[in-house]
Backbone as JSON, one array per atom type, in Angstrom:
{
  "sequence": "XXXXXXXXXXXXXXXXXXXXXXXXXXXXXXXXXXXXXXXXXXXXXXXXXXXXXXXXXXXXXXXXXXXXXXXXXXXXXXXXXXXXXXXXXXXXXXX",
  "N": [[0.85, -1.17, 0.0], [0.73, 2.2, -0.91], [1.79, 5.01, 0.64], [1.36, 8.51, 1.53], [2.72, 11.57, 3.58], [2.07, 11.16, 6.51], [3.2, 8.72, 8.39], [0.45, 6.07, 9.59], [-0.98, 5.34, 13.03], [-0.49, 2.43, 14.92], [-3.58, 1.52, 15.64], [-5.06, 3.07, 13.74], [-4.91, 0.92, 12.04], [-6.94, -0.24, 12.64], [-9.16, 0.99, 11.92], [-9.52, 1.16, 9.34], [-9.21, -0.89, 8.57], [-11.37, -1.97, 9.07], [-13.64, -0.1, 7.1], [-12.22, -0.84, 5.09], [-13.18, -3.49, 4.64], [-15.77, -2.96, 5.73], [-16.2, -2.46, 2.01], [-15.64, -4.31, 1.25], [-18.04, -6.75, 2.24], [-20.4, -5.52, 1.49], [-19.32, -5.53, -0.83], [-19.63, -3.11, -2.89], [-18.2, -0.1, -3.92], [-16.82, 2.11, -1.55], [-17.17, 5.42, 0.26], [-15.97, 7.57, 2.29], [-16.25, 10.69, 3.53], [-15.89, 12.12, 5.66], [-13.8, 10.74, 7.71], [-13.33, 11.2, 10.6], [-15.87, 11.09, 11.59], [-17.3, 8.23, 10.53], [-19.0, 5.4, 11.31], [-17.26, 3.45, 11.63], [-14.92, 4.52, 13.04], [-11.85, 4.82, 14.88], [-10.36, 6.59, 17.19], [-7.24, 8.13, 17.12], [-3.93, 9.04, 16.38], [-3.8, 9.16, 13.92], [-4.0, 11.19, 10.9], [-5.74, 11.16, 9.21], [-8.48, 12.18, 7.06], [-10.36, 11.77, 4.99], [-11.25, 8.71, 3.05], [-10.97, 6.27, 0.56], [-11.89, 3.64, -0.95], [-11.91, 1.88, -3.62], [-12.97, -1.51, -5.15], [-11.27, -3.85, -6.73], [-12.65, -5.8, -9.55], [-13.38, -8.64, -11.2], [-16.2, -9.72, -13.12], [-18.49, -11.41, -11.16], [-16.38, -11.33, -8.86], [-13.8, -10.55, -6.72], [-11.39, -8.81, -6.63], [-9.33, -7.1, -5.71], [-8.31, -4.83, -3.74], [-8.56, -0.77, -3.76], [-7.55, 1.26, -2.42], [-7.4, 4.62, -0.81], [-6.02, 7.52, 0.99], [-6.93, 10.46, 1.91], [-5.52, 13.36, 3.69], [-7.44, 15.85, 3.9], [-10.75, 16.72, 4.96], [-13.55, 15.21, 3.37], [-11.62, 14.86, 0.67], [-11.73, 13.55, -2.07], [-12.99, 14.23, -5.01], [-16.01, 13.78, -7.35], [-14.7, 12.98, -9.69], [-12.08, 12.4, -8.65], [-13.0, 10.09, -7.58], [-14.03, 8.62, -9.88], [-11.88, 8.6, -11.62], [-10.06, 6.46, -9.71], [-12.19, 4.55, -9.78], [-11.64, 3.89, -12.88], [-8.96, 2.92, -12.78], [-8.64, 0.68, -11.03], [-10.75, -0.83, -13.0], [-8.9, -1.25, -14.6], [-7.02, -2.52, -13.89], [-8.09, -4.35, -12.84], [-8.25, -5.95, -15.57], [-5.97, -6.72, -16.09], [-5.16, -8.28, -14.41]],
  "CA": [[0.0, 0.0, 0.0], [1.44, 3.43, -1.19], [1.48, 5.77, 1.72], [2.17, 9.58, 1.57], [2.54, 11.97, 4.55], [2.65, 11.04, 8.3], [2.49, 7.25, 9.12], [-0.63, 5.63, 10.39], [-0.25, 4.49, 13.9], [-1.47, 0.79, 15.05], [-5.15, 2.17, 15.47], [-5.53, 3.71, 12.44], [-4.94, 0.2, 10.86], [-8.06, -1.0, 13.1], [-10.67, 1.41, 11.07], [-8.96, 1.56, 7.62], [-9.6, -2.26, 7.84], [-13.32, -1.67, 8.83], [-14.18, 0.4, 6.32], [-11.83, -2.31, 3.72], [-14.0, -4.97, 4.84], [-17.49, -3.22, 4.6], [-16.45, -2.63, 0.86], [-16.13, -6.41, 0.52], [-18.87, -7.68, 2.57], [-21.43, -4.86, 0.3], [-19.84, -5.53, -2.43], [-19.57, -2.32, -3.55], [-16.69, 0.88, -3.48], [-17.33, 3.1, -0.23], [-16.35, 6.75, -0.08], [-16.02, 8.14, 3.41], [-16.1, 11.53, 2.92], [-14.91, 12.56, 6.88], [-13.31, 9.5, 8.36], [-13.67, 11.03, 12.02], [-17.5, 11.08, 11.71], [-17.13, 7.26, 10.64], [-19.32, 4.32, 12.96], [-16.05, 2.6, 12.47], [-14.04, 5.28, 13.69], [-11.16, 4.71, 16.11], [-9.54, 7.93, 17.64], [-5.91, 7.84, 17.07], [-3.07, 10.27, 16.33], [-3.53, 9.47, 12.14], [-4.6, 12.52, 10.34], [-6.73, 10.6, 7.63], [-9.35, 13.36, 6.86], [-11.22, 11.23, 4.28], [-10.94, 7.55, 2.51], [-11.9, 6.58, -0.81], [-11.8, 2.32, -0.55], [-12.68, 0.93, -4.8], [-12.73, -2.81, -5.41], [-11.06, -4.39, -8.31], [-13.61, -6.76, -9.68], [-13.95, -9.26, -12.56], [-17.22, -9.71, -12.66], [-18.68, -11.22, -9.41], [-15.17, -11.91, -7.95], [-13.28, -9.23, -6.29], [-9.75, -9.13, -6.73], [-8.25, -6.88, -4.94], [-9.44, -2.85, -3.49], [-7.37, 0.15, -4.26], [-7.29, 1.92, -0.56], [-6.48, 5.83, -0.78], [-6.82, 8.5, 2.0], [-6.88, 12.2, 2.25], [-5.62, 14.61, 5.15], [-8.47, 16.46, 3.96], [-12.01, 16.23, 4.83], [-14.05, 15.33, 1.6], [-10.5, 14.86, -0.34], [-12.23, 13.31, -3.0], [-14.17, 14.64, -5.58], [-16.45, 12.81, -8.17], [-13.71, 13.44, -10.53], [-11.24, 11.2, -8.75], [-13.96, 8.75, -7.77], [-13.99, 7.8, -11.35], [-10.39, 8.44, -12.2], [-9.74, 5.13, -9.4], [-12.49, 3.19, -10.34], [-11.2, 3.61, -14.09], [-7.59, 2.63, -12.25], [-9.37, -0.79, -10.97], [-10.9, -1.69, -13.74], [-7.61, -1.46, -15.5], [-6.0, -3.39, -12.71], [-9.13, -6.69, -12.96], [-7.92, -6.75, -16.95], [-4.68, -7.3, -15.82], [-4.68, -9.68, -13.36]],
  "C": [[0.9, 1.23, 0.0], [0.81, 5.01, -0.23], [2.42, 7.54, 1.38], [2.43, 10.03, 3.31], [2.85, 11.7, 5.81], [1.72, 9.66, 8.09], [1.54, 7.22, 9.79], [0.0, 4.96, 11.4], [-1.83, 3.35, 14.41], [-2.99, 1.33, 15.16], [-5.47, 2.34, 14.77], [-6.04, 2.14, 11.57], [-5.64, -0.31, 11.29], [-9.41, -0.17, 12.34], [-10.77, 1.41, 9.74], [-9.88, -0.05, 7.28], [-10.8, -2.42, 7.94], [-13.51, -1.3, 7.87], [-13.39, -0.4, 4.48], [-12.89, -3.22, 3.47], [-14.98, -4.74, 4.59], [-17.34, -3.09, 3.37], [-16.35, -4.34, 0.25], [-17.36, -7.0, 1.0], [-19.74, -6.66, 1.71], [-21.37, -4.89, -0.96], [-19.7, -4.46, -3.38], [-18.39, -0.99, -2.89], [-17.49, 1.79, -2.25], [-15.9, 3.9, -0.32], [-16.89, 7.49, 1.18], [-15.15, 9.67, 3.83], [-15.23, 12.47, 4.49], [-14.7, 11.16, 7.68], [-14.02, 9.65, 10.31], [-15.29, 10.67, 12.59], [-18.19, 9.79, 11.55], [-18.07, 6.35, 11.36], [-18.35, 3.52, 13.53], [-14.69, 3.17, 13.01], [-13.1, 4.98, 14.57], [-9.96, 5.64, 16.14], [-8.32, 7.87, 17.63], [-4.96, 9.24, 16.72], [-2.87, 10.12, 14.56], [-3.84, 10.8, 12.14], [-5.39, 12.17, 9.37], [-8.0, 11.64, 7.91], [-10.75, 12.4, 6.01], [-10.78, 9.77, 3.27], [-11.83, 6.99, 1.29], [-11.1, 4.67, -0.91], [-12.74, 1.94, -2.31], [-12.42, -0.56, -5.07], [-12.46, -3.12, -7.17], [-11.6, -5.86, -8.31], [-13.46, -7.42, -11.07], [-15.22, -9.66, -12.4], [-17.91, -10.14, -11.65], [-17.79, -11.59, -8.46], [-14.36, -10.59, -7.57], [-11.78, -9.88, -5.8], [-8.9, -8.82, -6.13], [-9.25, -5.08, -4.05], [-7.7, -2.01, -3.68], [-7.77, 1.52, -2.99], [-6.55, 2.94, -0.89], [-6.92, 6.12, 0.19], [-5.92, 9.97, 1.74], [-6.73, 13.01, 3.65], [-7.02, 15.29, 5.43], [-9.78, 15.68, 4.19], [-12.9, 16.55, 3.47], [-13.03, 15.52, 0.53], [-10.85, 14.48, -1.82], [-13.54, 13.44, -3.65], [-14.71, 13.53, -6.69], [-15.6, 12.83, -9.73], [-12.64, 12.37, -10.14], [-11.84, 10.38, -8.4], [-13.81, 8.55, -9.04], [-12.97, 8.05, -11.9], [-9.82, 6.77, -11.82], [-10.64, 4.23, -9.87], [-11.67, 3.01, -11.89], [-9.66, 2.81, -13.67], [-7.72, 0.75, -12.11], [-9.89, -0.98, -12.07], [-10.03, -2.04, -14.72], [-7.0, -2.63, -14.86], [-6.48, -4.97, -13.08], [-8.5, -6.9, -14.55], [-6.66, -6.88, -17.2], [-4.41, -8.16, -15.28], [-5.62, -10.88, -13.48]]
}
């Protein structure tokens, strides 16, 4: 996973993986537009502002997810929402 900025500390990697996991168990990409506001929130010294979690899919198999985050709150606009999914679906006709 390609990390900018200020390391996540152990905590962080207890909500990142919540909000990993509900995009696999729904099935579908989740875009958590203020992380702190979250249900799976856990208070830590990250700075993740906002998380943008797309699944790379061949059709009903899911291959892999493409896990960004933003300092900012609401980092992502519907502009790079569909820049990564286009990223993933490049990724499933590769692998």
């Amino acid at each position: 996973m390609a990390q900018s900025g200020q390391p996540a500390g152990l905590t962080a990697i207890a909500s990142t993986a919540a909000i990993r996991d509900q995009a696999r168990i729904d099935k579908a990409n989740v875009y958590v537009p203020q992380v702190g506001q979250h249900g799976q929130h856990v208070p830590h010294e990250d700075v993740t502002g906002s998380m943008l979690v797309v699944l790379i899919r061949r059709h009903d198999e899911i291959l892999g997810a493409v896990h960004i985050e933003s300092e900012l709150p609401d980092g992502f606009g519907k502009a790079e929402q569909t820049a990564v999914a286009e990223v993933a679906d490049a990724l499933a006709a590769l692998l």
